[in-house]
C-alpha positions as CSV (number, residue, x, y, z in Angstrom):
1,X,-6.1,-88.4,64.6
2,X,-2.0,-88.8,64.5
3,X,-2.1,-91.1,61.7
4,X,-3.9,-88.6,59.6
5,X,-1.5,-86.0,60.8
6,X,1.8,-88.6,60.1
7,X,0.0,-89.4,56.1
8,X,-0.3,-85.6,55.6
9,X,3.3,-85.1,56.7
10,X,4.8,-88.2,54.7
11,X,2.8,-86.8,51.4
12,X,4.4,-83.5,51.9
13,X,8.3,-85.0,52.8
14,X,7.9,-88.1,49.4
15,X,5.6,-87.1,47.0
16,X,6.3,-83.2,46.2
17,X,7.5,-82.2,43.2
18,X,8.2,-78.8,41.0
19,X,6.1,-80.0,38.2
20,X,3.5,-82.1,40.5
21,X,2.9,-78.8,42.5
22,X,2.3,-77.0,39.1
23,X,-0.4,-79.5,38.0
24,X,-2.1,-80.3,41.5
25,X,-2.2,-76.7,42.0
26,X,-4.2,-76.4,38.6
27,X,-6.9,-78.7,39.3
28,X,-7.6,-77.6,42.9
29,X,-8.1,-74.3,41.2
30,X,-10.5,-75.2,39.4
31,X,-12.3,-77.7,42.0
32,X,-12.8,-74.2,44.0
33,X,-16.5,-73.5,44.7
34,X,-17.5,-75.8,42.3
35,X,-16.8,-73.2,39.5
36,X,-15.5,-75.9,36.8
37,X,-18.3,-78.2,37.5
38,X,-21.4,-75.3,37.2
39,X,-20.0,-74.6,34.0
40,X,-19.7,-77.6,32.4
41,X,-23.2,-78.5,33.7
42,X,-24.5,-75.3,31.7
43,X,-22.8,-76.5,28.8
44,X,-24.9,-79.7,29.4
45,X,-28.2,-77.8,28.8
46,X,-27.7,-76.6,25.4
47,X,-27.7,-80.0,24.2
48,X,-30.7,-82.2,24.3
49,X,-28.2,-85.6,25.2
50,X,-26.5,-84.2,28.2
51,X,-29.7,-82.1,29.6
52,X,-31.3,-84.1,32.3
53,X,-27.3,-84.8,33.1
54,X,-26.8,-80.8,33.0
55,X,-30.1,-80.5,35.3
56,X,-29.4,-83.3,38.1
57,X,-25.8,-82.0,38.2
58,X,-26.5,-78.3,39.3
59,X,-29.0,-79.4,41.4
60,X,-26.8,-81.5,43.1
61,X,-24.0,-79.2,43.3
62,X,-26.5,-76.3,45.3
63,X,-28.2,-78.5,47.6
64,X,-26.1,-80.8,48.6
65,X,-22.3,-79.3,47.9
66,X,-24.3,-76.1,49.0
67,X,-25.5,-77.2,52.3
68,X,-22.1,-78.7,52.9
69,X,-20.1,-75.7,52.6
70,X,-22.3,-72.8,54.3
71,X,-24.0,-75.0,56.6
72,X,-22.6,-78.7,57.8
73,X,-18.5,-77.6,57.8
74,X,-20.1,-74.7,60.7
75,X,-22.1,-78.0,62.5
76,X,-19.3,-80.0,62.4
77,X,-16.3,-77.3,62.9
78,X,-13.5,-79.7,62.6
79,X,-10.3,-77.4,62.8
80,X,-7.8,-77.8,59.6
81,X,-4.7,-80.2,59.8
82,X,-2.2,-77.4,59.4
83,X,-4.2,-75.6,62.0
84,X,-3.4,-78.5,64.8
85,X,0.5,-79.1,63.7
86,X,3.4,-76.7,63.5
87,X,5.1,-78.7,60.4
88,X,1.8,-78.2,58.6
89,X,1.0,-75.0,59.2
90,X,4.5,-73.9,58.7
91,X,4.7,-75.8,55.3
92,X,1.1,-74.2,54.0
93,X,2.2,-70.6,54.9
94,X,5.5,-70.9,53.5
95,X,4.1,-72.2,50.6
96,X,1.3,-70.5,49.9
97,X,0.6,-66.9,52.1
98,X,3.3,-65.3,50.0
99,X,2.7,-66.4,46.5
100,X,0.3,-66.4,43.2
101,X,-0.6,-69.9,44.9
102,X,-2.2,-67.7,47.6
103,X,-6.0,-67.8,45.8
104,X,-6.4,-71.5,46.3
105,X,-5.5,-71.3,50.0
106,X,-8.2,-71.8,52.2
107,X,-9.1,-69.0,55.3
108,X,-7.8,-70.1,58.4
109,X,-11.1,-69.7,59.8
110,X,-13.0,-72.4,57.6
111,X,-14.1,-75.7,58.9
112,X,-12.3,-79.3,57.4
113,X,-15.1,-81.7,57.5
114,X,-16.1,-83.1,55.0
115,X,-14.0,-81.7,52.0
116,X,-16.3,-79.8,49.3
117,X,-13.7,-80.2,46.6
118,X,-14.0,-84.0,47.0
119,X,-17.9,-83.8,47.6
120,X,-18.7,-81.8,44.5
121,X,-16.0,-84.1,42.4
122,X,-17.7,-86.8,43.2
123,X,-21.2,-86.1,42.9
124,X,-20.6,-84.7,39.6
125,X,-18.3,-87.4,38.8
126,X,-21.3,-90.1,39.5
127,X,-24.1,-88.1,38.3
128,X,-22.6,-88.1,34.6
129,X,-21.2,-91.5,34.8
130,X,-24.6,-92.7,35.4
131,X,-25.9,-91.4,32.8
132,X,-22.7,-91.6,30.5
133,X,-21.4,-95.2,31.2
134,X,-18.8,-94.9,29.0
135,X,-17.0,-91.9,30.6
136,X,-17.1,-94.0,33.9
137,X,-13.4,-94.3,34.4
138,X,-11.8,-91.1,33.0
139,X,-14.5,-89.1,35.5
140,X,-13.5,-91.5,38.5
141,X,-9.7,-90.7,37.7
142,X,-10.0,-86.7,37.3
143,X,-12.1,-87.0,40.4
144,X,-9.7,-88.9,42.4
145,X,-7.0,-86.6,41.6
146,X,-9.2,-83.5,42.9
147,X,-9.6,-85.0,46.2
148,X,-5.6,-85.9,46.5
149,X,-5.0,-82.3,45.8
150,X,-6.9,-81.7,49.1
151,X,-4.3,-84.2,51.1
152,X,-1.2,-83.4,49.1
153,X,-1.4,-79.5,50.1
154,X,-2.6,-80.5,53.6
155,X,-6.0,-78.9,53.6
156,X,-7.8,-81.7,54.6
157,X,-7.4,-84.3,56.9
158,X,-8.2,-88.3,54.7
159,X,-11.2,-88.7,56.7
160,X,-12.7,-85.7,55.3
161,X,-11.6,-86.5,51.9
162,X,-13.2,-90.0,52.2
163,X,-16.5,-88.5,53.5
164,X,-16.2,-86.7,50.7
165,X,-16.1,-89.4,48.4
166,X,-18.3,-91.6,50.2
167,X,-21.2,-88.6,50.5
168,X,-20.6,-88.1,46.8
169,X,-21.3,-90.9,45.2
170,X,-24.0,-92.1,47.4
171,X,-26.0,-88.6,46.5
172,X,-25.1,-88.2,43.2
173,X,-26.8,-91.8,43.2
174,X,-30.0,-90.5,44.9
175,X,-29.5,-87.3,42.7
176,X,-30.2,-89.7,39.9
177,X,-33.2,-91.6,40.6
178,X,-35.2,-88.3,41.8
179,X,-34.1,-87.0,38.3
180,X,-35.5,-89.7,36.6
181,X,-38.5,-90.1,38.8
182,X,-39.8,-86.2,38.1
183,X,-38.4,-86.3,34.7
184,X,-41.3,-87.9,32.9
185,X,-44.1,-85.9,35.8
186,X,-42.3,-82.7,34.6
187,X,-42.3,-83.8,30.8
188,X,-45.9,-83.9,31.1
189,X,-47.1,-80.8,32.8
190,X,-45.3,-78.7,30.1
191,X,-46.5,-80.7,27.2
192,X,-50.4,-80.3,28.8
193,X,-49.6,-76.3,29.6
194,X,-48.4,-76.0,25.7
195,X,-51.3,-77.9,24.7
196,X,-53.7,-75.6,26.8
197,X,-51.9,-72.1,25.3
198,X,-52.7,-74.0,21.9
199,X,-55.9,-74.1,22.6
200,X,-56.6,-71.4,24.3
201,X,-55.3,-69.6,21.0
202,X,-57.1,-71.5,18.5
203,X,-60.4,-70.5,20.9
């Protein structure tokens, strides 16, 4: 769409700055695969608080974030922005092909819809909100500024970054109430298979 294409170009002419570039390029760096999220989700299982949190988030982050990124962006195959304008794509080259930037540049032959930076911000975002009311706002904030990253280097159009958002929270709701439904079933079965080793031992 043009508006899309006239946001993306008004972002890059107002809003760029030397030290903005420096801390936007930061945290899309770390939004890449999912990397930052994984590993604070493992960090999650060593502590008996944050576990189930630790355990819905990775799940999450495969299946859904997963399926997004090796299997709906190839259904969808929505072409990048900077792909479909000259002023994009000669802004993204010049300002990434030829620097240490280069790494968080994304191939030229990957698909825009929906944005898996915003999708697995969000999901983890919700996901440990939920179960960590009180961190509600600072998570909604860093995962805000993860999905403007994806608009402010123009390598995503808004409506990807708002399906982002919109699939993240809604499944990292769902994520949620199937964790807490099996959590109890799975509780169970290991305390009655520890209970049958007991006495299996004691026999």
């Amino acid at each position: 769409m043009q508006w899309e294409i006239e946001f993306l170009r008004w972002i890059i002419e107002n809003l760029h700055h030397p030290l903005i570039d420096w801390f936007m390029h930061g945290l899309t760096f770390l939004g890449e695969v999912a990397w930052v999220y994984f590993l604070i989700s493992f960090v999650f299982l060593f502590f008996k608080k944050t576990r189930k949190t630790g355990i819905a988030c990775i799940a999450a982050l495969i299946l859904i974030a997963g399926f997004n990124l090796f299997v709906f962006k190839y259904i969808f195959k929505r072409i990048r922005p900077f792909r479909e304008n000259e002023f994009l794509y000669n802004y993204v080259i010049g300002r990434f092909k030829n620097t240490n930037m280069f790494n968080t540049y994304p191939s030229e032959t990957s698909f825009s819809f929906m944005s898996g930076h915003t999708l697995s911000a969000f999901l983890f975002a919700t996901i440990v909100s939920i179960y960590h009311k009180k961190s509600l706002i600072p998570n909604m904030i860093i995962a805000s500024l993860m999905s403007f990253t994806r608009l402010y280097y123009a390598f995503h159009y808004p409506t990807d970054v708002i399906a982002g958002v919109l699939t993240g929270v809604a499944f990292g709701t769902l994520t949620v109430f199937i964790t807490n439904k099996l959590a109890p079933k799975i509780n169970t079965a290991l305390i009655n298979r520890k209970k049958q080793k007991i006495e299996t031992v004691e026999k």
